[in-house]
N, C-alpha and C positions, 0 to 999 in steps of 0.2 A: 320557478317555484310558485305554486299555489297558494294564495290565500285562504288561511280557515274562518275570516269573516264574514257571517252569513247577513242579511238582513235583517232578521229579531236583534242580533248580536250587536248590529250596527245602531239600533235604538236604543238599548241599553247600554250600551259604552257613553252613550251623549247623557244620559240620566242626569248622573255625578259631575261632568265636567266641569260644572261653575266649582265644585267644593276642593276639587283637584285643581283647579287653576287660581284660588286665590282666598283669601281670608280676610278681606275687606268685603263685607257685608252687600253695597254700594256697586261694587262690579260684579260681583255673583247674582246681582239679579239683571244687570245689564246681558251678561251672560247667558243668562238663564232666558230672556226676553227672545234676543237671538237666535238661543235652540229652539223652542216655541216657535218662532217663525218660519226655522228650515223644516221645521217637524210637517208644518202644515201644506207648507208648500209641494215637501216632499209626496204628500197624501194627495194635496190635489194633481199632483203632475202622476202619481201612481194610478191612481183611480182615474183620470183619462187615457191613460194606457189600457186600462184593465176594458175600458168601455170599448176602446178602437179595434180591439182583439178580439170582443165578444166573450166576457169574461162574465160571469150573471153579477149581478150589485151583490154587496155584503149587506147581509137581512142582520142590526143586530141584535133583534132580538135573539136569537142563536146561540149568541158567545155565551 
């Protein structure tokens, strides 16, 4: 079976996580700290891909 989770899909499902996982204040920004760091990581490990490939840089003035 095919998964319909795409990659934008996969950023926005982490959004909310802290608020879905807990209602103590204290671990939702623990939480929250965490996603922030996979977020970034995930950016730098994407964007070295993207460069090894020969993918042109993201201009953002653009967006």
């Amino acid at each position: 079976m095919r998964s319909s989770t795409t990659l934008p899909g996969l950023f926005s499902h982490r959004c909310g996580v802290a608020a879905r996982c807990s209602n103590d204040l204290a671990v939702r920004r623990k939480i929250d700290a965490v996603v922030y760091e996979v977020r970034k990581k995930m950016a730098k490990v994407t964007l070295e891909m993207a460069d090894k490939n020969g993918f042109p840089p993201v201009n953002a003035s653009s967006s």
